[in-house]
Z-matrix of the N, CA and C atoms (Angstrom, degrees):
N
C 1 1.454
C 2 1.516 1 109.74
N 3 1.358 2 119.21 1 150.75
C 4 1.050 3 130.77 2 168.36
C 5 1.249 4 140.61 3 -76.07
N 6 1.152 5 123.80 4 120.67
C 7 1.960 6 119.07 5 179.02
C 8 1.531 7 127.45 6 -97.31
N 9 1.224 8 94.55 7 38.10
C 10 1.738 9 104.75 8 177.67
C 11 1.474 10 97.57 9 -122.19
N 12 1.276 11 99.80 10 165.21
C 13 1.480 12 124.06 11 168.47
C 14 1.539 13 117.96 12 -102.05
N 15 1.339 14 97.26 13 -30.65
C 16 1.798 15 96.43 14 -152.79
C 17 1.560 16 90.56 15 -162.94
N 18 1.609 17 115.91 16 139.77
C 19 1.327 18 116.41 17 168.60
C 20 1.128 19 116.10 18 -127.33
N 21 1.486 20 153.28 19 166.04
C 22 1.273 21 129.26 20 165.79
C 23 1.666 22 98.55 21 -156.79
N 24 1.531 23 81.94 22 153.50
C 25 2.084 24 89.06 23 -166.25
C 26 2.034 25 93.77 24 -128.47
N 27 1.606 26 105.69 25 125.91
C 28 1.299 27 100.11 26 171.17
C 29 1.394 28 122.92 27 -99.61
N 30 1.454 29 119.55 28 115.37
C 31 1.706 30 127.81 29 172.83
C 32 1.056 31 140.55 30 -104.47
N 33 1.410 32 133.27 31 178.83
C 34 1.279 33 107.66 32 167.00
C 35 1.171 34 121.57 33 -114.49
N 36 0.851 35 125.06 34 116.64
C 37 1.742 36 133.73 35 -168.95
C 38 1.534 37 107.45 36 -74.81
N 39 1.444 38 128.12 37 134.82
C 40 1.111 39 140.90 38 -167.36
C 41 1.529 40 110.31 39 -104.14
N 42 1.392 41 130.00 40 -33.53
C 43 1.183 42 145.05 41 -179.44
C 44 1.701 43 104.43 42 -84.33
N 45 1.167 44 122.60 43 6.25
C 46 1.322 45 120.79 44 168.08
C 47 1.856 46 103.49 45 -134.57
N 48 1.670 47 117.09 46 -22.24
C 49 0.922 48 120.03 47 -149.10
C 50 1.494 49 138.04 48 32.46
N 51 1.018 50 99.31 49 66.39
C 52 1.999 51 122.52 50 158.07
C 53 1.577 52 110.30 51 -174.40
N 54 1.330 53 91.50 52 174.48
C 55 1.831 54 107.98 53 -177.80
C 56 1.543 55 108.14 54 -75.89
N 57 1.561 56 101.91 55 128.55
C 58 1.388 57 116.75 56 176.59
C 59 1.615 58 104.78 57 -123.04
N 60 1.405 59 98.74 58 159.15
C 61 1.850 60 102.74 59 -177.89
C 62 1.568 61 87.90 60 -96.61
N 63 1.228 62 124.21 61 145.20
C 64 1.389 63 142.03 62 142.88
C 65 1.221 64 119.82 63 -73.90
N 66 1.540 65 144.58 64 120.16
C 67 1.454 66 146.75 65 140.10
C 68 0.792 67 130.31 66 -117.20
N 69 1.846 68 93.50 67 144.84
C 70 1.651 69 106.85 68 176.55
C 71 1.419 70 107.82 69 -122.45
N 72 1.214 71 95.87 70 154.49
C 73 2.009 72 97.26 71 163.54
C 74 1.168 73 111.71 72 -143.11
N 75 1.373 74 90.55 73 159.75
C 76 1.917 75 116.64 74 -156.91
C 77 1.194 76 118.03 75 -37.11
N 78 1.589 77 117.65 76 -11.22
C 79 1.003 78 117.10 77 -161.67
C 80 1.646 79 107.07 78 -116.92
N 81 1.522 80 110.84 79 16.12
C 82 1.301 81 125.88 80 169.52
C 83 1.050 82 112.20 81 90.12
N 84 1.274 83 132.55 82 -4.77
C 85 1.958 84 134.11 83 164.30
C 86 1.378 85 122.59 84 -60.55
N 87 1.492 86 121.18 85 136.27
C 88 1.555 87 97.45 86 -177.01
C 89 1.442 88 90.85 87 -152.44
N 90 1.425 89 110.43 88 127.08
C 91 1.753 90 133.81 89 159.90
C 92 1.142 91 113.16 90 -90.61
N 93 1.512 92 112.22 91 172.97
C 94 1.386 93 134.61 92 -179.64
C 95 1.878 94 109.86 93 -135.69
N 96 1.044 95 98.20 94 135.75
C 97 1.767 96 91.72 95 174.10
C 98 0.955 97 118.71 96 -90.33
N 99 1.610 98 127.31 97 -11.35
C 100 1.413 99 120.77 98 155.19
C 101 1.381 100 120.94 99 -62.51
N 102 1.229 101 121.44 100 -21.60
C 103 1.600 102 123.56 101 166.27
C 104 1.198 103 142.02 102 -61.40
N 105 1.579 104 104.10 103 -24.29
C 106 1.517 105 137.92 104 167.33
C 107 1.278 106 96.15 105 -75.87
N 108 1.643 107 145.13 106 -56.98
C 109 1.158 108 143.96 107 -120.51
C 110 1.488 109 86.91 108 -121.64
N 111 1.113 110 140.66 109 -40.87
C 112 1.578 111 143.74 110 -161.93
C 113 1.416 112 111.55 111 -101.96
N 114 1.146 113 112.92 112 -38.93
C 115 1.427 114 120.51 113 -169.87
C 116 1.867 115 117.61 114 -58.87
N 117 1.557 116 80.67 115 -59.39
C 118 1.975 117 100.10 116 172.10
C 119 1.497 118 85.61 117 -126.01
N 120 0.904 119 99.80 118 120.10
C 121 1.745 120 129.10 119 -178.31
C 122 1.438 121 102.91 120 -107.37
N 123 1.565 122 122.29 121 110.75
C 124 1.723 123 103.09 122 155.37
C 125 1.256 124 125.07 123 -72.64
N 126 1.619 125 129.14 124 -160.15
C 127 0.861 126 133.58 125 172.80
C 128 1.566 127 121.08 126 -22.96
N 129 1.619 128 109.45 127 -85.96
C 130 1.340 129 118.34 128 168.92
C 131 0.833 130 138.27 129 -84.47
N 132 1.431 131 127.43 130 37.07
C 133 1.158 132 135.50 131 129.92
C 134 1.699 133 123.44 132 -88.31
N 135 1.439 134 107.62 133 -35.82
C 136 1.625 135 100.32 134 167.51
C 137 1.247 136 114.77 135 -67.67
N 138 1.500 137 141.54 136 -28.69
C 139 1.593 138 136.95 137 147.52
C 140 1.265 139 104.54 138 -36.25
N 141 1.494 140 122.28 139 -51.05
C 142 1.838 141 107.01 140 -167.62
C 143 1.696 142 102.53 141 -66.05
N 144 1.721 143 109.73 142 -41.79
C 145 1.289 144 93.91 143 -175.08
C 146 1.783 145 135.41 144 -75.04
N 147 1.201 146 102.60 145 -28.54
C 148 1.770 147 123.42 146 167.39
C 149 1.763 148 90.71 147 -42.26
N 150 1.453 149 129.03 148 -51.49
C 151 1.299 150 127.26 149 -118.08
C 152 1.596 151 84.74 150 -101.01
N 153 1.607 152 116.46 151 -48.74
C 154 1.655 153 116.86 152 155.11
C 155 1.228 154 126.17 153 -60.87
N 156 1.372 155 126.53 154 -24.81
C 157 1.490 156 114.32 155 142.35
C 158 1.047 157 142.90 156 -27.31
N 159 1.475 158 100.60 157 -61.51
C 160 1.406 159 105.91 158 175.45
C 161 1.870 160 123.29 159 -76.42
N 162 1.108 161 88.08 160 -20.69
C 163 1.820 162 105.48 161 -166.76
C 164 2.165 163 84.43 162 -80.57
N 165 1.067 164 140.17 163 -56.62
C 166 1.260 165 135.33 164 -156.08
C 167 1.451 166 96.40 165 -94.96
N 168 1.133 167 114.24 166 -22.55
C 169 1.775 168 101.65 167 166.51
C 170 1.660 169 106.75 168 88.68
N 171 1.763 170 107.33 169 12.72
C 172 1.439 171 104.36 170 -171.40
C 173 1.591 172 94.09 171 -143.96
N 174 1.667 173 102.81 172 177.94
C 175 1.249 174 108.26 173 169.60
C 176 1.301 175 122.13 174 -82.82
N 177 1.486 176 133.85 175 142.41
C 178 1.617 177 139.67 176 166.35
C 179 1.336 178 123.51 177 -99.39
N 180 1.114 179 103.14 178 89.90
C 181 1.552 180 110.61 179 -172.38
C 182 2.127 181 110.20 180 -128.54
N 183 1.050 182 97.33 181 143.46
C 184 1.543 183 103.07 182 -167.02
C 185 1.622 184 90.28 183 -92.86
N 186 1.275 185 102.06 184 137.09
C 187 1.623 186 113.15 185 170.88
C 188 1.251 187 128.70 186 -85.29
N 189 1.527 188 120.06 187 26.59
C 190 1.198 189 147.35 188 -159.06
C 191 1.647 190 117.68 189 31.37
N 192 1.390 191 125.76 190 -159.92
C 193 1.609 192 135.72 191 178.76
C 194 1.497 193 96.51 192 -55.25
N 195 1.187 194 139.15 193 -28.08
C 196 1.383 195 119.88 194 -166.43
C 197 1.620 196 106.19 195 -80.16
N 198 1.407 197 113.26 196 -49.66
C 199 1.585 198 121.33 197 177.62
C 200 1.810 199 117.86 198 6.46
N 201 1.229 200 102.38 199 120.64
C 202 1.587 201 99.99 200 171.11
C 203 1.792 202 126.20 201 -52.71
N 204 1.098 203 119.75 202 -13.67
C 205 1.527 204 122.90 203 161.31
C 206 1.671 205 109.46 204 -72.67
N 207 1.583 206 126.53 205 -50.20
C 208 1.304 207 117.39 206 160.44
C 209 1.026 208 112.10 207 -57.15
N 210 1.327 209 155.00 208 -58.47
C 211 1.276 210 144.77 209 -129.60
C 212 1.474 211 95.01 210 -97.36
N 213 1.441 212 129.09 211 -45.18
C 214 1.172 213 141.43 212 171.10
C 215 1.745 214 105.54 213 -42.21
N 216 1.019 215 96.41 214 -80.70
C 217 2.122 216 107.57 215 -178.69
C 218 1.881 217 92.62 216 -30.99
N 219 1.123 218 115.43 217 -64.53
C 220 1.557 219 136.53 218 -166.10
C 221 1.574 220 109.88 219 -30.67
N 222 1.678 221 80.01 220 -76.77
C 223 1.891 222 86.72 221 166.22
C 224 1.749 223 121.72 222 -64.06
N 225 1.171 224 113.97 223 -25.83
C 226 1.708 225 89.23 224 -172.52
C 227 1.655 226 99.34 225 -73.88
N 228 1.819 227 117.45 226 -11.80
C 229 1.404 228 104.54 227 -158.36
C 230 1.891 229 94.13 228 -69.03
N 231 1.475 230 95.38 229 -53.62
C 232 1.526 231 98.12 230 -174.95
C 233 1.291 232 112.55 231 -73.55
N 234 1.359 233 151.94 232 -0.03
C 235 1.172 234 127.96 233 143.50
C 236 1.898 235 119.98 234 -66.46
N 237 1.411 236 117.89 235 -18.09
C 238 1.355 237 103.35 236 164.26
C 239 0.960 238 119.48 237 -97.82
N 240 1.488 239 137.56 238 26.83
C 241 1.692 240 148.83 239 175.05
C 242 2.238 241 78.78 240 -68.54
């Protein structure tokens, strides 16, 4: 059994382009803070994203909680429980 509550791994996410924290908790749930931050964007953050838009020549869009970087982090946590 496990003695954590909560783990979190920081990456860099390419589909938003910047570093997001990954979490999970013990109880097998797992967010992303780029999902909070990208998803519903206020003000200045949709300036940051318009502005990498244009600079990467692509769209910035977060692939929400399902995304293969969450789901990825997710499973290796619970396969080493």
């Amino acid at each position: 059994m496990t003695d954590w509550q909560i783990t979190a791994k920081t990456i860099f996410c390419e589909a938003v382009d910047d570093e997001v924290t990954v979490l999970v908790h013990k109880n097998g749930t797992a967010h992303c803070t780029g999902c909070s931050k990208y998803d519903q964007p206020n003000d200045i953050t949709r300036t940051l994203v318009k502005e990498k838009t244009r600079k990467l020549k692509r769209a910035i869009q977060c692939e929400g909680e399902e995304c293969p970087r969450v789901t990825g982090y997710k499973n290796q946590i619970q396969t080493e429980k």
